[in-house]
N, CA, C and O of each residue as an XYZ file, in Angstrom:
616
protein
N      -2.775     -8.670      9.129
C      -3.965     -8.003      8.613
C      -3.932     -6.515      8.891
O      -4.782     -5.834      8.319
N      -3.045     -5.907      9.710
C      -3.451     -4.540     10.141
C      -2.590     -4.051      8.960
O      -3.151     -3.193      8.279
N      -1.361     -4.403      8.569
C      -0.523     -4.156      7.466
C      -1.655     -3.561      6.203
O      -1.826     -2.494      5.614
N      -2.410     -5.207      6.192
C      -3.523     -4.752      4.933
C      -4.347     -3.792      5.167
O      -4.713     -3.163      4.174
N      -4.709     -3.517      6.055
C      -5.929     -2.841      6.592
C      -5.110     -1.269      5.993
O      -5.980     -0.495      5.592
N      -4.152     -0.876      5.905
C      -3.825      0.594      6.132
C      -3.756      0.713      4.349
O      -3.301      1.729      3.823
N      -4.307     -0.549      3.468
C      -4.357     -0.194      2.066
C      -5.448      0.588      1.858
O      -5.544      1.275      0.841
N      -6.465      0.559      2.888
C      -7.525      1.183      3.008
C      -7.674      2.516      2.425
O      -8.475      2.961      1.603
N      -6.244      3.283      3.357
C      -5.977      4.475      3.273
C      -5.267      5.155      2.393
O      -5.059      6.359      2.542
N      -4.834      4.503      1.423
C      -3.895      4.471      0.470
C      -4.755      5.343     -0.773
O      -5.862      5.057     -1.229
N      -3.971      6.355     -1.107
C      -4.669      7.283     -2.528
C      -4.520      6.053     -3.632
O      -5.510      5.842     -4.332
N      -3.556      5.379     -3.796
C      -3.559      4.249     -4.972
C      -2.949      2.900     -4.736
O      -2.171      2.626     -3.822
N      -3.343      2.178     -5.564
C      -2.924      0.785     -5.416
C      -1.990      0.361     -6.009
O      -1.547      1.464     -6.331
N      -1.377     -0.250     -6.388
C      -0.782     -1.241     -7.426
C      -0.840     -2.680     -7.238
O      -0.274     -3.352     -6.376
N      -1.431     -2.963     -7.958
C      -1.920     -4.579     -7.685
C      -1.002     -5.252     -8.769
O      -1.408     -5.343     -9.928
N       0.261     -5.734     -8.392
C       0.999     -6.417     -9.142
C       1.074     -8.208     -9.574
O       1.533     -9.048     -8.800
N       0.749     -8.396    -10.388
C       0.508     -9.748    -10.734
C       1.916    -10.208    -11.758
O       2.642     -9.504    -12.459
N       1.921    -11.555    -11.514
C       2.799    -12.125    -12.404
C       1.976    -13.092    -13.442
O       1.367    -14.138    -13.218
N       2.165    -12.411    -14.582
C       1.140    -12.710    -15.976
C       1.880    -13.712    -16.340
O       1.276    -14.018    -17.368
N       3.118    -14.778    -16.233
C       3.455    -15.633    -16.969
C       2.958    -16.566    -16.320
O       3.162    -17.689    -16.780
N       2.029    -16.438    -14.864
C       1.664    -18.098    -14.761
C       0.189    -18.339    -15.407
O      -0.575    -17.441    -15.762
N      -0.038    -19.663    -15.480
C      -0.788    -20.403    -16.067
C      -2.530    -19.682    -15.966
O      -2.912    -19.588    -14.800
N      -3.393    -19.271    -16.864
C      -4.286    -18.436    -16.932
C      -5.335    -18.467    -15.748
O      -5.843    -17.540    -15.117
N      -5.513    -20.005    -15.644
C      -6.279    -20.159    -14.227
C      -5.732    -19.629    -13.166
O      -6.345    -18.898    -12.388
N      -4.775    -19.890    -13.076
C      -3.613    -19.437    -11.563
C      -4.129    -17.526    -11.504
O      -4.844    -17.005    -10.648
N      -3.410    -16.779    -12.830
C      -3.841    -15.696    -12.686
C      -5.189    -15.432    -12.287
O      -5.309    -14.427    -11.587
N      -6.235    -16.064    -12.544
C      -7.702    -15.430    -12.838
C      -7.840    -15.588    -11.022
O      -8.357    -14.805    -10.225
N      -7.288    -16.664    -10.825
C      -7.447    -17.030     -9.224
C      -6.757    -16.384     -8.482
O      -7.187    -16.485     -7.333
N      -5.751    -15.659     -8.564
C      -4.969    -14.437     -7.927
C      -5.843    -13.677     -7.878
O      -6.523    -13.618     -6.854
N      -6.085    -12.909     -8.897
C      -6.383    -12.044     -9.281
C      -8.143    -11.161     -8.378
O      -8.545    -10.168     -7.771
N      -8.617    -12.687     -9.031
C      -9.973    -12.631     -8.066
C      -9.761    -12.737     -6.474
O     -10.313    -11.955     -5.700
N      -9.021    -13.640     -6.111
C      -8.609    -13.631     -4.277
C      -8.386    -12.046     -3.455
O      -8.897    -11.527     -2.463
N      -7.021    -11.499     -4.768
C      -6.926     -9.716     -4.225
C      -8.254     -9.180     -4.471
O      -8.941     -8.932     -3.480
N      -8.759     -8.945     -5.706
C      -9.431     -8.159     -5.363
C     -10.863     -8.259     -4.653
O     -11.680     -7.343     -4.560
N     -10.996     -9.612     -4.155
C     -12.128     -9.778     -3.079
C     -11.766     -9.444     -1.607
O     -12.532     -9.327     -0.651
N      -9.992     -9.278     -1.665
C     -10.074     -8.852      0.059
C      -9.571     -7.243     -0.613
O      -8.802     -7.068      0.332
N      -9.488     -6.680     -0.982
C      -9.668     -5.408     -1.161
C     -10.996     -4.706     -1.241
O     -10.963     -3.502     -0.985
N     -12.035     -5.180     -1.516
C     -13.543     -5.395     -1.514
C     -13.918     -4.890     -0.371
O     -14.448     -3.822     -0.063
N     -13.379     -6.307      0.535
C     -13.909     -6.365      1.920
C     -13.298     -5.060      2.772
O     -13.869     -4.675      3.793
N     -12.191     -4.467      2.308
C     -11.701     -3.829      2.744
C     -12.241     -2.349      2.934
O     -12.048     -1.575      3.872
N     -12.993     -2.178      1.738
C     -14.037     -0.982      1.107
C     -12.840     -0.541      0.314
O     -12.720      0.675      0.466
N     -11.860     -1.049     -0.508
C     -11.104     -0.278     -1.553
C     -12.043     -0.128     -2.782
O     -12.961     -0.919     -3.000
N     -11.676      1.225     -3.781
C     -12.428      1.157     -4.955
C     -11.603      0.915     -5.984
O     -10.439      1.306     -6.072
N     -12.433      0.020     -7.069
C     -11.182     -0.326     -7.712
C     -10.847      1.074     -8.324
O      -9.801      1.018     -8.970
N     -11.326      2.100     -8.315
C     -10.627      3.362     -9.200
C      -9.658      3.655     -8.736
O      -9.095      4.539     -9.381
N      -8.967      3.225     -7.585
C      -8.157      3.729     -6.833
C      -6.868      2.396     -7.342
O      -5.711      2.565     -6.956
N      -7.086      1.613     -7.879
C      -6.266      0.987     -8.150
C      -5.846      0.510     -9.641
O      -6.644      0.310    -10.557
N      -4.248      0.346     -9.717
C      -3.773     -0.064    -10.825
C      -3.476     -1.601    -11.050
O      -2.796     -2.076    -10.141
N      -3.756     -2.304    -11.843
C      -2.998     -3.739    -12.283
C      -2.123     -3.438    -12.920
O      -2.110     -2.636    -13.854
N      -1.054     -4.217    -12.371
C       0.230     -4.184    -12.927
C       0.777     -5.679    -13.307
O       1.130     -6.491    -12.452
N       0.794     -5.921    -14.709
C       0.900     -7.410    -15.248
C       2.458     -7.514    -15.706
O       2.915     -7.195    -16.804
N       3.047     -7.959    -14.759
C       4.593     -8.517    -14.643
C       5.055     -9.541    -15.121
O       4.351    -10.549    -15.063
N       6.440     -9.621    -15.772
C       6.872    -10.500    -16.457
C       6.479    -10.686    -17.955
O       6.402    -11.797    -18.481
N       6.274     -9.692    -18.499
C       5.380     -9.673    -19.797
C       6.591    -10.140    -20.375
O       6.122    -10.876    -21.243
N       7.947    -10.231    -20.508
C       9.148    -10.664    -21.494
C       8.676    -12.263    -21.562
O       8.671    -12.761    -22.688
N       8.331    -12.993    -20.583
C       8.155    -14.513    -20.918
C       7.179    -14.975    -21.300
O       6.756    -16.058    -20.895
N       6.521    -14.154    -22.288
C       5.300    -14.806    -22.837
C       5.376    -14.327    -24.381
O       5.991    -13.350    -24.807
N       4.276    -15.644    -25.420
C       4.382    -14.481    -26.647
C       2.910    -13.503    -26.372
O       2.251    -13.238    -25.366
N       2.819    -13.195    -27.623
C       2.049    -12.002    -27.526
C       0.713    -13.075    -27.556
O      -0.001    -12.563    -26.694
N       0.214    -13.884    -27.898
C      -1.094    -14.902    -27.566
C      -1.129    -14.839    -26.589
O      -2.075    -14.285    -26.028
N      -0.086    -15.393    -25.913
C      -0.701    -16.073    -24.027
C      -0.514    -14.401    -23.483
O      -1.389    -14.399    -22.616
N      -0.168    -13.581    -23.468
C      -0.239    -12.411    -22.549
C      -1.574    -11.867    -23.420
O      -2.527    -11.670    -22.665
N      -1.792    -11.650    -24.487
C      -3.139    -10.977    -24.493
C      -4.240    -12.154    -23.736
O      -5.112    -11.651    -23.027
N      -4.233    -13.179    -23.820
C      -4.931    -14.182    -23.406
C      -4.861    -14.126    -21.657
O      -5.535    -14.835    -20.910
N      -4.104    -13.341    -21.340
C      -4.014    -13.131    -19.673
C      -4.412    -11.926    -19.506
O      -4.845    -11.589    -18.404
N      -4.359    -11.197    -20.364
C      -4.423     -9.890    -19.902
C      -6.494     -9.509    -20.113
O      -7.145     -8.716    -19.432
N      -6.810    -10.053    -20.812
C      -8.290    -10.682    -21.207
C      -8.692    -11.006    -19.801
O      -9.750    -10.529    -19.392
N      -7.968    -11.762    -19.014
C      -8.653    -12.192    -17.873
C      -8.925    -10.961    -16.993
O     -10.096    -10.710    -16.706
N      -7.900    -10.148    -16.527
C      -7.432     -8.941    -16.043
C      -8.930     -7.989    -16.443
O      -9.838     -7.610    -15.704
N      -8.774     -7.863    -17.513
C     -10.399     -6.746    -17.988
C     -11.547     -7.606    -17.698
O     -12.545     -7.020    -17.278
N     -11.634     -9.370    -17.891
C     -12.916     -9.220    -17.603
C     -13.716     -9.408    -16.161
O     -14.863     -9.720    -15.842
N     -12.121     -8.942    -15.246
C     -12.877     -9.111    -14.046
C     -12.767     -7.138    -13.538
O     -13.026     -6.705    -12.415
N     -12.314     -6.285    -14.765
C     -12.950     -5.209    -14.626
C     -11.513     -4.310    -14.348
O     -11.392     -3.245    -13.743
N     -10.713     -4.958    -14.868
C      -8.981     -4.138    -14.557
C      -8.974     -4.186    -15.795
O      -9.399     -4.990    -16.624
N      -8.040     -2.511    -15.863
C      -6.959     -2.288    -17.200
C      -5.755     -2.264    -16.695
O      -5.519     -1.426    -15.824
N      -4.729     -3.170    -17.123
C      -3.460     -3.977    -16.559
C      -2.850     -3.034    -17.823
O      -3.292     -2.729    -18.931
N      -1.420     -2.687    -16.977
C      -0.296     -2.112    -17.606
C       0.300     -3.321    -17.757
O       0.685     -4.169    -16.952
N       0.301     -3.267    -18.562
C       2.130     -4.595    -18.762
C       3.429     -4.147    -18.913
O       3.799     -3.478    -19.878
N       4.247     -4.546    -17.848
C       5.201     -4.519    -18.007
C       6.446     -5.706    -17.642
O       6.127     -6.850    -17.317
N       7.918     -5.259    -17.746
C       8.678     -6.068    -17.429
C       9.834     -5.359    -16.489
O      10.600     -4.474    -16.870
N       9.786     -5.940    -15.190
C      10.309     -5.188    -14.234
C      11.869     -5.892    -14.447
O      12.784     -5.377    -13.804
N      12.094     -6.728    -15.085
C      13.777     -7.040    -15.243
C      13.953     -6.492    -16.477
O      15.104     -6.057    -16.499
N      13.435     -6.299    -17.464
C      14.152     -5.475    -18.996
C      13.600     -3.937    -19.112
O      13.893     -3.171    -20.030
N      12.694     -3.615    -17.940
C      12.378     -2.116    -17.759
C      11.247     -1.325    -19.083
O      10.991     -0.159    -19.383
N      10.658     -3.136    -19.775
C       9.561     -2.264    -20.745
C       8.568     -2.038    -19.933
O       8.591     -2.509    -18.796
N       7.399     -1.182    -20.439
C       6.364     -0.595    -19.870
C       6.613      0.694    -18.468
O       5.794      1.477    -17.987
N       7.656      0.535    -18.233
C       7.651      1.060    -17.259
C       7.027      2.996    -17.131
O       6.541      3.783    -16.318
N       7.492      2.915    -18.576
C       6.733      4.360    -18.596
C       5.835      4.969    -18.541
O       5.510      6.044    -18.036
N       5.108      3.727    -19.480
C       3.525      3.743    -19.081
C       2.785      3.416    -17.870
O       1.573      3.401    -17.658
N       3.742      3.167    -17.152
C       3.155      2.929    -15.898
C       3.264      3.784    -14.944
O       2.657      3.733    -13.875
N       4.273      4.852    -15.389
C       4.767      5.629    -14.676
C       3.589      6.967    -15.309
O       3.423      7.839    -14.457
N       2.990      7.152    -16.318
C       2.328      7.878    -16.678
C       0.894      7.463    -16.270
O       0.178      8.440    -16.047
N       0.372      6.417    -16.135
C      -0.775      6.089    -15.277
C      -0.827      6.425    -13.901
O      -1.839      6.940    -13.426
N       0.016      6.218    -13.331
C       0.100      6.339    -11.856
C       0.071      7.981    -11.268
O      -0.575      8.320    -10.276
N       1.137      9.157    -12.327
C       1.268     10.231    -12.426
C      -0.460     10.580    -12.715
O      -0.966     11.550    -12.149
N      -1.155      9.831    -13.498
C      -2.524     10.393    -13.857
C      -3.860     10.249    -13.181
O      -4.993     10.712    -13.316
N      -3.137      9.282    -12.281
C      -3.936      8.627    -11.010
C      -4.253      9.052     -9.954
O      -5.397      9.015     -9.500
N      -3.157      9.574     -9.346
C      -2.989     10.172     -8.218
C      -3.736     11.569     -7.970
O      -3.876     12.530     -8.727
N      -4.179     11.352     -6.629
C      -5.246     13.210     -6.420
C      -4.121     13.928     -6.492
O      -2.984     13.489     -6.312
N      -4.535     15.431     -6.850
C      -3.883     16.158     -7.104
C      -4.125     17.176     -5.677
O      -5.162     17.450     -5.074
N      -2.473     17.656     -5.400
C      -2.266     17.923     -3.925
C      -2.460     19.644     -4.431
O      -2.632     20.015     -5.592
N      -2.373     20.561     -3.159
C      -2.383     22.161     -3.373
C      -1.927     22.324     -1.846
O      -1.840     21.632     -0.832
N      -1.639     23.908     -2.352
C      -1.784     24.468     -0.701
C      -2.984     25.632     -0.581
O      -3.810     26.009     -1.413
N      -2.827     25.890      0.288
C      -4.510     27.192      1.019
C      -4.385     27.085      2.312
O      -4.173     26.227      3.169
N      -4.655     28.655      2.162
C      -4.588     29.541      3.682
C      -6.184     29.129      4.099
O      -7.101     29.771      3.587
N      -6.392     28.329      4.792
C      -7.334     27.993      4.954
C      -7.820     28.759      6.819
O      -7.140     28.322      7.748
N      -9.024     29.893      7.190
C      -9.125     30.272      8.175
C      -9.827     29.297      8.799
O     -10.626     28.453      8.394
N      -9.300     29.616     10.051
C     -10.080     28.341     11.054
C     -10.980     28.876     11.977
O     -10.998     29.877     12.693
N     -11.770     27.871     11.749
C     -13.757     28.716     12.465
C     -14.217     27.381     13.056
O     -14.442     26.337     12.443
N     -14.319     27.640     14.473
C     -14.998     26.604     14.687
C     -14.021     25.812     15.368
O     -12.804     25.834     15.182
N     -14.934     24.823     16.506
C     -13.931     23.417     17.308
C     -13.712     22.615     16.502
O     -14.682     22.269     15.828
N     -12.747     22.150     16.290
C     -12.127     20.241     16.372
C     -11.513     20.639     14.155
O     -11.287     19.768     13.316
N     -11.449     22.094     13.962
C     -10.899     22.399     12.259
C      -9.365     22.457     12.439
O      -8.575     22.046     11.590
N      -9.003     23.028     13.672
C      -7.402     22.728     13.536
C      -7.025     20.975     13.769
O      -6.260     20.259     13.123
N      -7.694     20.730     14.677
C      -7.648     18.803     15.133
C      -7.628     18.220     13.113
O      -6.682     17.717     12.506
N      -9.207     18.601     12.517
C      -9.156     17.659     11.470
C      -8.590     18.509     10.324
O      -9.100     18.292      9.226
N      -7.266     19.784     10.410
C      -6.493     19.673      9.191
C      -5.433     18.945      9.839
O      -5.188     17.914      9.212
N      -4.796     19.078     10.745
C      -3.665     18.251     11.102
C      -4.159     16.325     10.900
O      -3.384     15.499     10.418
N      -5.066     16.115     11.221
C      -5.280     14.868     10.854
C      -5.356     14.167      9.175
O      -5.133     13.026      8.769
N      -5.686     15.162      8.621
C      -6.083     14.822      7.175
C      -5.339     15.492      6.256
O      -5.655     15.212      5.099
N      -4.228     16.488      6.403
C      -3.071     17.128      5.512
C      -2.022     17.291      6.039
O      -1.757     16.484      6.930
N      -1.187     18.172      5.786
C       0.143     18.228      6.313
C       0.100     20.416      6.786
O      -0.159     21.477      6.217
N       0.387     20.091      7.661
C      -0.410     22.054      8.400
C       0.948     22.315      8.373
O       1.684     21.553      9.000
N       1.538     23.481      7.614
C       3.058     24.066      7.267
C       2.989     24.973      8.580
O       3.914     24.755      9.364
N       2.240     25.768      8.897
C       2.163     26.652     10.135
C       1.299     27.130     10.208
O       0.771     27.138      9.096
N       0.526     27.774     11.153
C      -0.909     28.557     11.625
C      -0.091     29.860     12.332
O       0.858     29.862     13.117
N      -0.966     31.119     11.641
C      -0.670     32.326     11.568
C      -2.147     32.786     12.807
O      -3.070     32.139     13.302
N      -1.777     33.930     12.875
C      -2.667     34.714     13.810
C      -2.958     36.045     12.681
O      -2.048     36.843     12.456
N      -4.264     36.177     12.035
C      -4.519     36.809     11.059
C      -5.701     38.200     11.516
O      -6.376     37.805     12.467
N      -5.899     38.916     11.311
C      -6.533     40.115     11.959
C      -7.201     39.036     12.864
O      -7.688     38.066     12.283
N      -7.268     39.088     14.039
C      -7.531     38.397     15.330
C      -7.858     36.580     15.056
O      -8.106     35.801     15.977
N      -7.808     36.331     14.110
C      -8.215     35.043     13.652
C      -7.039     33.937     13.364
O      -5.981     34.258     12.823
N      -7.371     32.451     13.831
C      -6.177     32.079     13.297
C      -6.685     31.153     11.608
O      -7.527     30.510     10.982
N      -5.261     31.824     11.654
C      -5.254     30.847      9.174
C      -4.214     29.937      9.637
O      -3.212     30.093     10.335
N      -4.632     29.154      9.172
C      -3.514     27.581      8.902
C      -3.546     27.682      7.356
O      -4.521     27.865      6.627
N      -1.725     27.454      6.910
C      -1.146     26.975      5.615
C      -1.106     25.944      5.599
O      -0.299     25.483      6.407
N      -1.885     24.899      4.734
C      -2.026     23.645      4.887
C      -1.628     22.901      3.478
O      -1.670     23.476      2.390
N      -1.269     21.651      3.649
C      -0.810     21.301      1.846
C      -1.763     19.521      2.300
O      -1.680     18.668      3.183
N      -2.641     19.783      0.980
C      -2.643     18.013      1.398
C      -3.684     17.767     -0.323
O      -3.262     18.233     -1.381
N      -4.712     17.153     -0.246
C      -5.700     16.607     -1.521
C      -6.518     17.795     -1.855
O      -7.507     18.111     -1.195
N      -6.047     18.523     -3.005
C      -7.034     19.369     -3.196
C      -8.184     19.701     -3.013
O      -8.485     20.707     -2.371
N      -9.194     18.750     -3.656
C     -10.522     18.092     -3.288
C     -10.772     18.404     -2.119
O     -11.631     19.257     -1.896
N      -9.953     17.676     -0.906
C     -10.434     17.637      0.173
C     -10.250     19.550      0.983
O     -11.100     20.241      1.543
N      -8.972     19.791      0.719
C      -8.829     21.288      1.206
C      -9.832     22.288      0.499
O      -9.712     23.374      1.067
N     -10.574     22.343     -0.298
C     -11.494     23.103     -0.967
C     -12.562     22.430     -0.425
O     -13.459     23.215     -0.117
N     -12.765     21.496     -0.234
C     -14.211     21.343      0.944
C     -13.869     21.947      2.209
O     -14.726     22.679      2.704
N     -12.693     21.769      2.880
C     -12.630     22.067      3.777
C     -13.108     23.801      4.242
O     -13.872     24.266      5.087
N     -12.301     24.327      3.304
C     -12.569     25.952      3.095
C     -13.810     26.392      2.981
O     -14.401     27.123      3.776
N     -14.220     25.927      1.948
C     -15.756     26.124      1.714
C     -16.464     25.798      3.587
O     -16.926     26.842      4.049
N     -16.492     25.461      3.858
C     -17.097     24.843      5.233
C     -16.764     25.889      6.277
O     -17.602     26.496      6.945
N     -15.404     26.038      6.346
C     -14.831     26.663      7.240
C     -15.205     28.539      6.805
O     -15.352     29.443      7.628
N     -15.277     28.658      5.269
C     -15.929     29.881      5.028
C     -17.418     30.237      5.634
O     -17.763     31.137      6.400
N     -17.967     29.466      5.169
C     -19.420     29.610      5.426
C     -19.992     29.548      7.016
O     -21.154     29.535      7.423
N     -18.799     29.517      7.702
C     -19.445     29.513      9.314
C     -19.289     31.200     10.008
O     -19.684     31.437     11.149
C-alpha cells in the first residue's frame, strides 16, 4: 500500500486496462481502480485510461468496452502495446496532460521558503543578491508563480 499511496503524488496517471476481457470483467476493474484512487484523494483529471489490446477485438466489442470506460467518466485512449497503434495518441495526451514546468529567480523572504522550494521543486542554486538570497528554482509553473507572488509581497 505505501507503493500505492505515492500515486497520490503523481502529476499523472495512466490507468491501463486490458479491453479484450469480457465487458463485466472490465467495468469491474475498472470501477475497483478507480475507487481506491478515490480513497486515495486522486482526481480523475489527473488521470489517463489507457485501453490495451485493442488488436483483439472487432470494432463492436471495443466500442462496446470503451462505452463502459466513459460511462464511469474516463476518455480511454486505445491502443495496442504489441502492434504499437495508438501509441501516438497517447503520447500526445499525456504531452497535453502534464503541468507545465519553468524556471524563476525566485527571492527568498521569510522562514521555512528555502525548506518549501527544496521540498516542492528542484533548487539549481541560491545566489546572494544585493544582500538578499534568490534561489533558481525549476519545478510546476503554477506552483513557482504562487510561490513568487507570496514571497514578493512580504
Amino acid at each position: 500500500y505505501t507503493t500505492l499511496g505515492e500515486v497520490a503524488l503523481a502529476d499523472l496517471i495512466l490507468l491501463v486496462f486490458d479491453v479484450s476481457e469480457p465487458v463485466g470483467e472490465v467495468s469491474r476493474k475498472l470501477s475497483a481502480s478507480l475507487s481506491t484512487l478515490q480513497s486515495l484523494g486522486v482526481s480523475t483529471s489527473r488521470l489517463i485510461a489507457v485501453a490495451n489490446k485493442v488488436d483483439l477485438l472487432s470494432g463492436e466489442e471495443l466500442e462496446e468496452r470503451l462505452a463502459v470506460a466513459r460511462r464511469l467518466g474516463l476518455d480511454p485512449v486505445p491502443i495496442s502495446a504489441l502492434k504499437g497503434s495508438g501509441i501516438d495518441r497517447l503520447e500526445e495526451r499525456i504531452i497535453s496532460s502534464l503541468p507545465r514546468y519553468a524556471v524563476r529567480r525566485i527571492r527568498v523572504s521569510g522562514r521555512g521558503v528555502l525548506r518549501r522550494l527544496y521540498e516542492n521543486a528542484y533548487v539549481r542554486r541560491v545566489e546572494v543578491e544585493d544582500g538578499q538570497l534568490v534561489a533558481v528554482v525549476e519545478g510546476k509553473e503554477e506552483w513557482l508563480e504562487a510561490m513568487a507572488r507570496r514571497c514578493a509581497a512580504r
